[in-house]
C-alpha positions in Angstrom: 14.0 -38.5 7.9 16.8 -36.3 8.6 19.2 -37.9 6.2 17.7 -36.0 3.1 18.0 -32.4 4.7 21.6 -33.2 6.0 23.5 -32.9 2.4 23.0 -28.7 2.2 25.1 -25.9 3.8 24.6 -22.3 3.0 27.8 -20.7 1.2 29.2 -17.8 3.1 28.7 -15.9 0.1 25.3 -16.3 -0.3 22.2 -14.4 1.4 21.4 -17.1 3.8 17.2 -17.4 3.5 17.5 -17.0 -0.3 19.9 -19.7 -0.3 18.0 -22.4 1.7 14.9 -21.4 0.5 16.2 -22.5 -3.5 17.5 -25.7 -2.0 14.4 -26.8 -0.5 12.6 -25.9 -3.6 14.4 -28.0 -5.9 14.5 -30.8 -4.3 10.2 -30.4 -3.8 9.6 -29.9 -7.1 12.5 -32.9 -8.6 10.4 -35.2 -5.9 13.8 -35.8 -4.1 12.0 -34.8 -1.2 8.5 -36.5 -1.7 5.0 -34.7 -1.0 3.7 -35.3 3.0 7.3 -35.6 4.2 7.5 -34.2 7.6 10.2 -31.6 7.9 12.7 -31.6 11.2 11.7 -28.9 13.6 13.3 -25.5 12.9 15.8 -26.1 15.6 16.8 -29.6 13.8 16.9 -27.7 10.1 19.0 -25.0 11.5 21.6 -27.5 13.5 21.7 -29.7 10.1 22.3 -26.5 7.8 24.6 -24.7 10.3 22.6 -21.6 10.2 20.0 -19.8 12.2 16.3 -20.3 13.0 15.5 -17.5 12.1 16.6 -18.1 8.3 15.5 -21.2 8.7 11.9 -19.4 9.6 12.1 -17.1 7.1 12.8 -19.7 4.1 10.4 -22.1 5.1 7.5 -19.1 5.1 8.7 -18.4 1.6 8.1 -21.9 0.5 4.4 -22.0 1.9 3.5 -18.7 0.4 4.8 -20.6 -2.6 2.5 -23.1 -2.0 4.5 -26.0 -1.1 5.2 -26.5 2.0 1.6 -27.0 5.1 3.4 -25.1 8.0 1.0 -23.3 10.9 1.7 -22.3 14.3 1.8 -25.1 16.7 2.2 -27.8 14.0 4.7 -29.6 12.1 6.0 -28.5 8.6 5.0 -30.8 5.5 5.7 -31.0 1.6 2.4 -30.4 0.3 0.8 -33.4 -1.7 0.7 -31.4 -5.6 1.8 -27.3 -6.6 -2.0 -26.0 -7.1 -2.5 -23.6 -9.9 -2.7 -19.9 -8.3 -6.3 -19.5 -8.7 -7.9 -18.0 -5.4 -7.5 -14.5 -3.8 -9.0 -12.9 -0.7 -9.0 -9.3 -0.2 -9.4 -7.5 2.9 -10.8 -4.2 4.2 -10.5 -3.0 7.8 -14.2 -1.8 7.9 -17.6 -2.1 6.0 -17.1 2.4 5.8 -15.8 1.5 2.1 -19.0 0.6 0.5 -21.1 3.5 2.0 -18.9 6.0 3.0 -19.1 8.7 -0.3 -15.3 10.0 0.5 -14.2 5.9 -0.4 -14.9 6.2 -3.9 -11.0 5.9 -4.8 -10.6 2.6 -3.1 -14.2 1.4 -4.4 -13.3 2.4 -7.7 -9.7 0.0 -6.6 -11.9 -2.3 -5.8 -13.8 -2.6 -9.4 -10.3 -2.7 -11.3 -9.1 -5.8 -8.9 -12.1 -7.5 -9.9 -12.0 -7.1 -13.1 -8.6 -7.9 -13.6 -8.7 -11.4 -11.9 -12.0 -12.2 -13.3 -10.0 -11.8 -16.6 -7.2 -13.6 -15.4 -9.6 -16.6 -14.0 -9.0 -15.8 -10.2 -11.4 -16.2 -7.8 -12.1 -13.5 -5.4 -13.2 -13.4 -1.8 -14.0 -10.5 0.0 -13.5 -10.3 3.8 -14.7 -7.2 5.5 -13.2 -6.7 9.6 -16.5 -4.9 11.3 -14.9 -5.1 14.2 -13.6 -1.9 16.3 -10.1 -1.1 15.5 -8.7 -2.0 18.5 -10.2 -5.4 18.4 -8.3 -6.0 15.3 -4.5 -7.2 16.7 -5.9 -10.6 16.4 -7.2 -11.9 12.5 -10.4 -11.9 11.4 -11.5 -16.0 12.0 -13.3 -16.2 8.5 -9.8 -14.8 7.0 -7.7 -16.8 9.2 -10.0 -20.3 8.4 -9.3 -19.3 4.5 -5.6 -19.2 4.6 -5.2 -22.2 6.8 -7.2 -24.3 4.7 -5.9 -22.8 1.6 -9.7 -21.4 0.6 -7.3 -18.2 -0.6 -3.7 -19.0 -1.7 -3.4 -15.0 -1.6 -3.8 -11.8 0.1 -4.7 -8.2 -1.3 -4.5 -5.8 1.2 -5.7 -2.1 0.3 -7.5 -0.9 3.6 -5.7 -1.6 6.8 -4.2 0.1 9.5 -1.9 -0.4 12.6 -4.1 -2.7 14.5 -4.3 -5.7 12.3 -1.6 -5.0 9.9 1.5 -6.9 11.6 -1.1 -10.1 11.9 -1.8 -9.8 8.4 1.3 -9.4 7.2 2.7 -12.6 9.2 -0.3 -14.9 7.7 1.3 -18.2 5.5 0.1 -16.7 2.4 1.4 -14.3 -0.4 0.3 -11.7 0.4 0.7 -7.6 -1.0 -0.8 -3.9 0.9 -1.4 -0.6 -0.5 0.2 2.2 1.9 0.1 5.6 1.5 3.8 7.0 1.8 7.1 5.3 0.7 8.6 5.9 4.4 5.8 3.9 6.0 6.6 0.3 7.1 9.8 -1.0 5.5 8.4 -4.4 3.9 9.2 -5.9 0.8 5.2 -6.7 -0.3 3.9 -2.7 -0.5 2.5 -0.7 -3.3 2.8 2.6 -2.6 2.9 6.5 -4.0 5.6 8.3 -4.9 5.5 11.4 -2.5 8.6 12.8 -4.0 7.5 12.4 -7.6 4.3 14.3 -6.3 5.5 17.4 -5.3 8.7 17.5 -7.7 6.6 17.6 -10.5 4.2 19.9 -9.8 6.6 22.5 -8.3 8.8 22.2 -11.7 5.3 23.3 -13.6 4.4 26.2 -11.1 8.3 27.3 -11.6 7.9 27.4 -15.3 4.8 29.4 -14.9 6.3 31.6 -12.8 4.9 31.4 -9.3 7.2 32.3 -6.4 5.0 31.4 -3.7 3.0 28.1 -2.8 0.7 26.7 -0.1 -0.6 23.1 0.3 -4.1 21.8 1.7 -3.9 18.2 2.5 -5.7 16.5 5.0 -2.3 14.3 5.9 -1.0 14.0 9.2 2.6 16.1 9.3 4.0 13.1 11.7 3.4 9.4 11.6 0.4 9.0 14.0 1.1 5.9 16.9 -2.3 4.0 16.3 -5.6 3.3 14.8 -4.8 4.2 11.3 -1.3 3.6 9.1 1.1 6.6 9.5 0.8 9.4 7.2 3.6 9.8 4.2 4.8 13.1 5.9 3.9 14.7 3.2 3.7 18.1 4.7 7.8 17.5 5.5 8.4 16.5 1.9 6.3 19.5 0.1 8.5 22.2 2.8 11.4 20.4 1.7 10.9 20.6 -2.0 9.3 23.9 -2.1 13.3 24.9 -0.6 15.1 23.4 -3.2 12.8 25.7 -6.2 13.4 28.9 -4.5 9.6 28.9 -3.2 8.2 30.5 -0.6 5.8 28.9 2.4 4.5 30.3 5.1 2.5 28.2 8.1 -1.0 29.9 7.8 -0.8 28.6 4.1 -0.1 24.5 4.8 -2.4 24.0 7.7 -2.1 20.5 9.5 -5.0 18.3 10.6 -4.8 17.6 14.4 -6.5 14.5 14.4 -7.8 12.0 11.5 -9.9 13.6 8.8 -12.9 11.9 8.1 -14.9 14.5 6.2 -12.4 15.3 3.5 -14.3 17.4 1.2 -15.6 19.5 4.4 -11.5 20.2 5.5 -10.8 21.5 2.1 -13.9 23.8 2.2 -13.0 25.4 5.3 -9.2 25.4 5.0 -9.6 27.4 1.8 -11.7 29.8 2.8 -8.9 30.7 6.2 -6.4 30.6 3.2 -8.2 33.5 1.7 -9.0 35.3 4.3 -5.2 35.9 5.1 -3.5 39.2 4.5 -1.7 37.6 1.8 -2.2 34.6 -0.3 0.2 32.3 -2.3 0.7 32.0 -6.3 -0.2 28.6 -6.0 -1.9 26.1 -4.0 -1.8 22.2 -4.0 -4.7 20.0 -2.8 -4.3 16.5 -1.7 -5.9 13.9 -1.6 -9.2 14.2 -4.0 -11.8 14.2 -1.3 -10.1 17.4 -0.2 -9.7 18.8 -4.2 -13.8 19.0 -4.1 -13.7 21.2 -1.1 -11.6 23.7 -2.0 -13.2 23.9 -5.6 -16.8 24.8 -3.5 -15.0 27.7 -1.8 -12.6 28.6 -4.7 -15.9 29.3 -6.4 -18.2 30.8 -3.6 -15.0 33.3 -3.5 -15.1 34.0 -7.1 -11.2 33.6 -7.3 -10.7 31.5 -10.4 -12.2 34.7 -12.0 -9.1 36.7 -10.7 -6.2 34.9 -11.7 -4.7 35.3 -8.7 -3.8 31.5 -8.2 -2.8 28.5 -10.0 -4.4 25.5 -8.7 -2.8 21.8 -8.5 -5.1 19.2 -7.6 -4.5 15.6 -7.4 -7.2 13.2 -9.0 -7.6 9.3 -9.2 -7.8 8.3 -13.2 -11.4 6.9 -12.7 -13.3 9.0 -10.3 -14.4 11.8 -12.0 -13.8 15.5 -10.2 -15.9 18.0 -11.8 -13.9 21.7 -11.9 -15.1 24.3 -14.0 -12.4 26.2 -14.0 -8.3 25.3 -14.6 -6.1 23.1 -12.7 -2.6 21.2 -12.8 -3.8 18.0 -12.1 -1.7 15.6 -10.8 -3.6 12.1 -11.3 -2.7 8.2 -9.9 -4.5 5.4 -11.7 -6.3 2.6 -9.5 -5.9 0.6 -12.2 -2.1 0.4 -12.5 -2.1 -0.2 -8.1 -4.4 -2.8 -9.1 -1.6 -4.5 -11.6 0.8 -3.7 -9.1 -1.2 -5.2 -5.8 -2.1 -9.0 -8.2 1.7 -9.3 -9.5 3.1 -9.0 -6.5 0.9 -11.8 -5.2 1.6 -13.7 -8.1 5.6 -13.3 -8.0 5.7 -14.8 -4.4 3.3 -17.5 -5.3 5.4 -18.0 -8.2 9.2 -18.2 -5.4 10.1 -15.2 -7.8 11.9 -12.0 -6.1 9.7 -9.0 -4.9 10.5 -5.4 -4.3 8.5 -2.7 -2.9 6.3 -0.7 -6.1 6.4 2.8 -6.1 3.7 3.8 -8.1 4.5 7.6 -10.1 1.4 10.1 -10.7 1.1 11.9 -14.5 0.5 15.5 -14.7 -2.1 17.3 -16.9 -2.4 20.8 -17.3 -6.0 22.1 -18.4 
C-alpha cells in the first residue's frame, strides 16, 4: 500500500500543504490511486514525503473538504468511492433569537438571499439551529456533527456564531465559510467580513467636503475584543478615533460613548445615547450611527428633540440594502448588501469544494447622500 505514496517529495521551493495536497489530487482523480484505498497514517505519509504532520494534516483536510478523501477523528483516511456533485449545504445559527428577535432582521433578511440563491443554483439547504446555552456550545451540535460525517451537507455556512462553538466549527471536515463582523477578528482564510476602514473613510471624506469639523459616533460595538460568549467586536470605536485624526476632526469622549457589556436592545441604546449627546454643553457637526438597530434609535430621539429642524447636525447612518429604515428627514447613508455577503459566503464554499484557492472577502459599503 505504501508503494504508491512513496514516489512524491515536496520541492523546497514550494509551500509544503499546497504542494502535497495537488499531488494527492491528481493522482485521485487519474485513478492512480483507486477509490476505498486506505491511506498510511499521518505519521507514515509524513516519513514517506519527508515533511511534517502537520502539513500532512493540513493537506489531507483540504482533500476531504474537497470531497475526496473519508477522513474523521479516530479513523483511518480513505479515497472516496466517486467526486459527488456539490449539491447540499447546512447553515448554522448559534441560537433560535434570529427568527423572533425584531433587532435580527439583517441576518433574517441574510437568511432569505442564501436561500434564494442556492434554490437557484439547485443546492439543498439545511438549517441547524444550536438552542443550547452558549457555554454548552465548545462541543458541535450532534444533528450538525451526524450531517458532515455522513456527508448529509458537503458544506458549511456560518453567519451567527460566537467564541464558544466557533473553533469546533471551523475544524469540522467540510468546506466551510463565516460571516464576522471586523477584519481584525480571527485570522482564517474562510471569513466574509466588513470593511471597517472603508466605513469610516468614506463617510469622513463626505462630512469633510461638507464642511463639518467636528464628529461623534453612536455604535453599540464593544471598543476592545471581548474574551467570551460572543465574537470580538471590529474595534471600531479605535478605527473611527483614528480616522477622525487623519481629516483634521475633532472628538471628544462624551460624544463616542462605549457599551460596557453586550447590547441586546439596539434600538433602545441609540435612543438614549442620543438624547445624553444632546444634552451636552456642546454637540458635534456630525454624528455616525452603527449598526441599523442603533440608526432607528437615534432617529426617535433626533425627532422627539426636534433637531433635524435646526440644522445643526449631519447625520450618517449605516443601513442593510434590504431592510428598510424609515427617516423622515436627511442622512448619509452608508449601506452593506446581504445579498452580495450571501454571494460571498456560497463561493467561498464552492471554491474549496472545488480544491480552488480561498482568501478572506472583505465586503465594501456604498454611500448615498439624501
Amino acid at each position: 500500500m505504501e508503494e504508491q505514496f512513496s514516489d512524491f517529495e515536496v520541492g523546497q521551493s514550494e509551500v509544503a500543504h499546497r504542494a502535497v495536497s495537488d499531488n494527492l489530487r491528481e493522482q485521485i482523480l487519474t485513478g492512480k490511486i483507486a477509490p476505498k484505498t486506505e491511506l498510511p497514517s499521518t505519521i507514515k505519509l509524513a516519513e514517506l514525503w519527508k515533511t511534517s504532520k502537520s502539513t500532512v494534516h493540513a493537506a489531507l483536510n483540504k482533500l476531504v473538504k474537497e470531497g475526496l478523501l473519508d477522513r474523521f477523528h479516530g479513523s483511518a483516511t480513505y479515497v472516496r468511492e466517486r467526486r459527488l456533485a456539490f449539491d447540499r449545504v447546512g447553515i448554522y445559527y448559534d441560537s433560535s433569537d434570529v427568527w423572533i428577535d425584531e433587532e435580527r432582521c439583517y441576518v433574517r433578511s441574510l437568511q432569505g438571499s442564501l436561500e434564494k440563491k442556492l434554490k437557484r443554483l439547485g443546492i439543498k439547504v439545511t438549517v441547524f439551529v444550536d438552542r443550547r446555552p452558549k457555554k454548552r456550545q465548545g462541543t458541535v451540535l450532534p444533528e450538525l456533527l451526524r450531517a458532515v460525517e455522513t456527508r448529509a451537507i458537503q458544506g458549511l455556512i456560518l453567519p451567527l456564531v460566537n467564541y464558544y462553538n466557533l473553533p469546533r466549527l471551523l475544524k469540522l471536515p467540510v468546506a466551510s465559510s463565516v460571516q464576522m463582523f471586523g477584519d481584525e477578528t480571527f485570522h482564517i482564510q474562510n471569513k466574509v467580513c466588513f470593511d471597517d476602514r472603508n466605513f469610516f473613510r468614506g463617510i469622513l471624506a463626505r462630512l469633510d467636503k461638507k464642511g463639518c469639523r467636528s464628529v461623534g459616533l453612536i455604535s453599540t460595538l464593544k471598543a476592545k475584543p471581548e474574551t467570551h460568549g460572543s465574537l470580538p467586536s471590529s474595534q471600531i470605536t479605535e478605527e473611527f478615533l483614528k480616522q477622525a485624526k487623519q481629516f483634521r476632526m475633532e472628538t471628544r469622549s462624551e460624544w463616542t460613548p462605549v457599551p460596557k457589556d453586550e447590547v441586546l436592545e439596539k434600538a433602545r441604546f441609540g435612543y438614549r445615547e442620543f438624547l445624553k449627546l444632546w444634552q451636552q454643553a456642546k454637540q458635534p457637526d456630525a454624528v455616525i450611527v452603527f449598526p441599523d438597530m442603533a440608526v432607528r434609535g437615534v432617529i426617535t430621539a433626533a425627532l422627539e428633540l426636534g433637531v433635524p429642524q435646526s440644522n445643526r447636525v449631519t447625520f450618517c447612518f449605516h443601513k442593510n440594502a434590504h431592510v428598510d429604515i424609515l427617516c423622515p428627514f436627511p442622512a448619509i447613508w452608508t449601506i452593506a448588501d446581504e445579498t452580495k455577503i450571501a454571494d460571498s459566503m456560497i463561493q467561498m464554499v464552492r471554491r474549496q469544494f472545488a480544491g480552488s484557492p480561498i482568501s478572506p472577502v472583505h465586503m465594501s459599503f456604498t454611500f448615498q447622500m439624501d
